[in-house]
Steps between C-alpha positions, in 0.01 A plus 500: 500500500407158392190381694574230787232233601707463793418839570147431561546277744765682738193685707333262720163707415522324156491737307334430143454694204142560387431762135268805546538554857325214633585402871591127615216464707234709712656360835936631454271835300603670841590855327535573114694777291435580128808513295611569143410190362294300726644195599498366842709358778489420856778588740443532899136416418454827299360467129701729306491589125831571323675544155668189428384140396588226680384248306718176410527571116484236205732674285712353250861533457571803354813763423609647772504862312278642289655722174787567768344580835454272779176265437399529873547886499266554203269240666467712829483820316192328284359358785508842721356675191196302437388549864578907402285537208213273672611149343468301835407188318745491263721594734440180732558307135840619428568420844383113475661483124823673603569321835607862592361708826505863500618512832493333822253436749728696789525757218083537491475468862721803538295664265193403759651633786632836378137575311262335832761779737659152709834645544676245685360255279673706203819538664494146613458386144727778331846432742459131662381444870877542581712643304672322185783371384493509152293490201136518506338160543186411640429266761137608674424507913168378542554509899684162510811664616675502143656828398469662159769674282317889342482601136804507297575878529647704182897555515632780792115524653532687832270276703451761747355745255264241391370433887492869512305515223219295618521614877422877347165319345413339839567798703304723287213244503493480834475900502238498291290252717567711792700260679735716654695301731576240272614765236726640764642180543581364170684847444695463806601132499416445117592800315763647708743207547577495122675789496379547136385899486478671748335829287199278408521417872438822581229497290313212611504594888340841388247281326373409890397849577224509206118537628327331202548205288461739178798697694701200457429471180585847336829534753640131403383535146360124537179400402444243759482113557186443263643787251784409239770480782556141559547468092690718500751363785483142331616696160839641678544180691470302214805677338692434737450090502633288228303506149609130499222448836299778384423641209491925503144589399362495126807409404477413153329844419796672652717299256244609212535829648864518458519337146249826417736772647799282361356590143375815581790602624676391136256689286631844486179644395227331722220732538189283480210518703439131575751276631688240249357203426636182610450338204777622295867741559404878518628802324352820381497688191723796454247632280255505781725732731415881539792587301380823283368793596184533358430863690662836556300696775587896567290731740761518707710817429787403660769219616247183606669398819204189591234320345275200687229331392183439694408118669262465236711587226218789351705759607859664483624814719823715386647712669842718504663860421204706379329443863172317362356161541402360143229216532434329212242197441636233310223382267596814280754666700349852496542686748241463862622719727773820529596555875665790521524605861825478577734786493826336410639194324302163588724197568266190571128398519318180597215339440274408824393134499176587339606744266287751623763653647825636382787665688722763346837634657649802414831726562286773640496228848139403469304158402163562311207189538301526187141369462576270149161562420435908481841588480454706884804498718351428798769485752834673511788380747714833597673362798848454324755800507724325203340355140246184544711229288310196553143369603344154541185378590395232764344222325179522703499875291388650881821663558802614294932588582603819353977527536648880369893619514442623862698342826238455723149412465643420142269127501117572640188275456148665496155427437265607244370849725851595525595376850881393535434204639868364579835667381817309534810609679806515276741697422545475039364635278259295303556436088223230475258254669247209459280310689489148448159362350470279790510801734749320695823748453542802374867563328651901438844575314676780634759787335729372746507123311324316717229262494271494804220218555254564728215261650160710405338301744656591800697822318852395653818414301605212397798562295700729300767460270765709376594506114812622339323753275229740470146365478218615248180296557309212664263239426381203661346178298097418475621195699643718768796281535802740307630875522584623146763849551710671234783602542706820361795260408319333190367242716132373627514253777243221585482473882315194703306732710521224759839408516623815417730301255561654115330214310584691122696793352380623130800645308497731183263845542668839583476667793697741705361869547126449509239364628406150319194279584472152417156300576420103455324427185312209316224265591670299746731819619805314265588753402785794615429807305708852542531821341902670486699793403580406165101538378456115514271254647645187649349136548602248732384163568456512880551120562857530323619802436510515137516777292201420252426851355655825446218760329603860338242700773545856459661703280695675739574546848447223799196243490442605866164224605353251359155325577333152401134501436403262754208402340565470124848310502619610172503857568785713659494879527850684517581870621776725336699797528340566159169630678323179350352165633576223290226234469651154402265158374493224246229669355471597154387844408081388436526332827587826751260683355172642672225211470234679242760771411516480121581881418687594861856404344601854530454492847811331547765267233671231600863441485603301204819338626656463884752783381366674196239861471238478753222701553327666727187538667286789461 
């Protein structure tokens, strides 16, 4: 908005701009806030620091766009930047040389209120002193009578959910200060009235009943008036009033933000480390993509049915028909550890947050917990009657969910003595689980193609879906924020594990009969990768779907897993039907080999091509 003189002069406080925060005078310096970027003005005899310049400007004449986009736009982007990165100064310039403001003084005193906990202050300022008519303009009471018009509110804003909103913040504030009565009565005569949810309603007059402030805390998962709360309420409200009255926060690096992902999401093989520079348009090398594969690896003496790396990337664990867990470190990939306990075919393991764990599940209905270190199993899990088929650990690495083939007690967490600490009632029979890295949910797949999302908090439901075909395996993103399932129709989907919406489908690998894993891959997780039917690997670009790569994997039989080193981006390992694990890298052949190693070539030979002779290792 272009910056008013009149403005200034519409509160009979007279209100003044002063740079750096400096007051008017010690005598209307009745009660001070800091803001983003300092500046001051008075309003009901309160000094209050806000955003936006209000300064009368000696700018010349200029264009009213700037290479296309609207000159006051860019201004108020520039002007909310500088006070971002620090600039405060130069930031007070722009705003005298551009004759622009960043945003209203009602705008900053809003800000004020919401941040200093003066609710009817905030909702005075955000909706009027009676209600509007239209539009958003602002004419301020300063007790004379006069009337004042809110904040311009974004298109189809429910009002009510806003005032419901901020009454949540003031009843819990008043919980947390002990007031009881007062709590009681903004949630009958404040909270109730709107009619907005009556679940979260629920939820709030349970809040009463708790004995400590801490209590309050953990149950409302709130971290109280002098926590991160009251940011965190002026964030949502601010999306919901017009970016023309104020600006959403950091703006301008969100728009950065997006030009990144806009690029990234054009370079089919991003896999860097660090993040694009602004400076010029991105795109990676083909040559630097892990496109060969520059190792054949085979102690395992039969069909490899699952491989995963460790979080640290130094180790990889294979595991499949010939009942043993290979662990290999990945320095020199020979061979650390042999665990061969189990009695039957082994189906899945998992590394424990640490990696000093790992979990093995087996067809003979038990899950082994391994000591990474010695190679000890050092807990075995016999409680299921049907094969163990999945495990996954909680990410504080304390406890762990084991699912098997069985119909009841098929889904059981435990800790690390062996006590079932919760099982889940349910009736399917479970194919595949994860937890998500934020602990938050916990998703399974089921034989009976469904998807079920459960909250690992508090253990209940909250979803399920039901798919038109068989599904094979689960994973959720580092970001915790997408379900990745494939599907025994040639198909992986890409799920919004909020919205429960299918954001993606990735077209092209085989798969009908048998079990096929897929996983996310690359620095960034930009990658879709898959094994199939037809002995290939398959690469996706997650953000649109696009086919990048299609790599010759095993010489027969199904590519049945595949896993992404999580620490060494360029490397992929791949399991076969072929009884061998296929290590893949942009390294040349003096590269992979053991630091120091000069005559240990016969140890192991790499592959000279992505489909030609390979060979093995010793």
């Amino acid at each position: 908005m272009r910056h008013d003189p009149d403005n200034l002069n519409a509160n009979s406080t007279g209100s003044r701009f002063h740079g750096n925060g400096s007051s008017t005078s010690p005598s209307q310096k009745t009660k001070s806030s800091n803001f983003t970027n300092g500046h001051s003005y008075v309003l009901n005899g309160h000094s209050v620091t806000y955003t936006n310049g209000t300064t009368t400007g000696s700018a010349k004449l200029k264009r009213p766009t700037f290479f296309g986009h609207d000159r006051e736009e860019v201004s108020r982007l520039l002007i909310q930047a500088l006070n971002d990165l620090g600039y405060q100064e130069s930031a007070e310039k722009l705003v005298h040389e551009s004759g622009f403001e960043l945003e209203r003084p009602s705008v900053a005193a809003f800000r004020h209120a919401v941040l200093q906990g003066e609710w009817a202050e905030a909702e005075s300022l955000l909706f009027g002193s009676h209600p509007p008519d239209e539009g958003g303009g602002v004419s301020i009471n300063n007790g004379d009578g006069m009337y004042h018009e809110g904040l311009l509110l974004a298109e189809g804003v429910n009002k009510d959910e806003l005032k419901f909103q901020l009454r949540v913040q003031k009843y819990l504030e008043l919980l947390e200060e002990r007031d009881l009565g007062g709590a009681l009565m903004v949630l009958r005569q404040e909270l109730t009235p709107l009619d907005q949810d009556i679940a979260q309603l629920h939820i709030l007059s349970s809040l009463i009943v708790c004995q400590s402030v801490e209590d309050l805390r953990i149950q409302a998962s709130w971290d109280g008036a002098y926590g991160t709360s009251r940011s965190v309420l002026l964030s949502e409200l601010s999306k919901s009033i017009s970016p023309s009255v104020m600006i959403p926060d950091h703006r301008l690096a969100v728009l950065l933000d997006q030009v990144k992902r806009n690029q990234i999401s054009k370079c089919l093989y991003h896999n860097p480390t660090t993040s694009p520079s602004l400076f010029s348009d991105h795109i990676c090398d083909r040559s630097q993509f892990p496109l060969q594969a520059v190792l054949e690896l085979s102690q395992n003496a039969g069909e490899v049915w699952f491989l995963e790396f460790s979080h640290d990337g130094k180790k990889l664990a294979t595991c499949g028909e010939d009942n043993v867990v290979v662990v290999y470190e990945t320095d020199n990939f020979h061979v650390r550890h042999n665990l061969a306990e189990h009695t039957n075919h082994v189906t899945y393991v998992a590394w424990s947050p640490d990696d000093t764990k790992l979990i093995s599940c087996s067809l003979d209905n038990k899950a082994k917990i391994w000591d990474t270190a010695n190679g000890q199993c050092i807990l075995t899990i016999d409680h299921h009657s049907q094969p163990v088929t999945t495990a996954a650990w909680a990410p504080n690495g304390e406890t762990f969910v084991t699912g098997s083939l069985e119909k009841q007690s098929q889904l059981c967490m435990w800790n690390l003595s062996g006590r079932n600490v919760y099982t889940w009632s349910s009736d399917y029979r479970v194919q595949d689980c994860a937890i998500s890295p934020d602990g938050q949910r916990l998703v399974t797949i089921s034989q009976q193609k469904q998807i079920f999302v459960y909250s690992f908090i508090t253990k209940e439901e909250e979803y399920s879906l039901r798919l038109k075909t068989e599904l094979t395996s689960v994973n959720i993103s580092r970001d915790s924020k997408y379900i990745l399932v494939n599907l025994a129709d040639n198909e992986l989907q890409l799920i919004d594990i909020n919205s429960a919406e299918i954001v993606r489908r990735f077209l092209g690998q085989k798969q009908g009969k048998y079990v096929i894993r897929s996983t996310f891959g690359g620095a960034d997780e930009n990658l879709v990768i898959s094994g199939s039917e037809d002995g290939r690997v398959y690469i996706w670009h997650k953000e649109n779907g696009t086919l990048i790569e299609t790599l010759e994997g095993h010489a027969k039989g199904c590519v049945n897993s595949i896993a992404w080193n999580p620490a060494h981006t360029c490397m992929f390992a791949s399991a076969g039907d072929d009884k061998k694990v296929r290590i893949w890298s942009k390294e040349t052949r003096s590269e992979i080999r053991r630091p120091g190693s000069s005559n240990n070539s016969s140890r192991f030979n790499l592959a000279r091509s992505s489909s030609g002779p390979s060979g093995t290792l010793a």
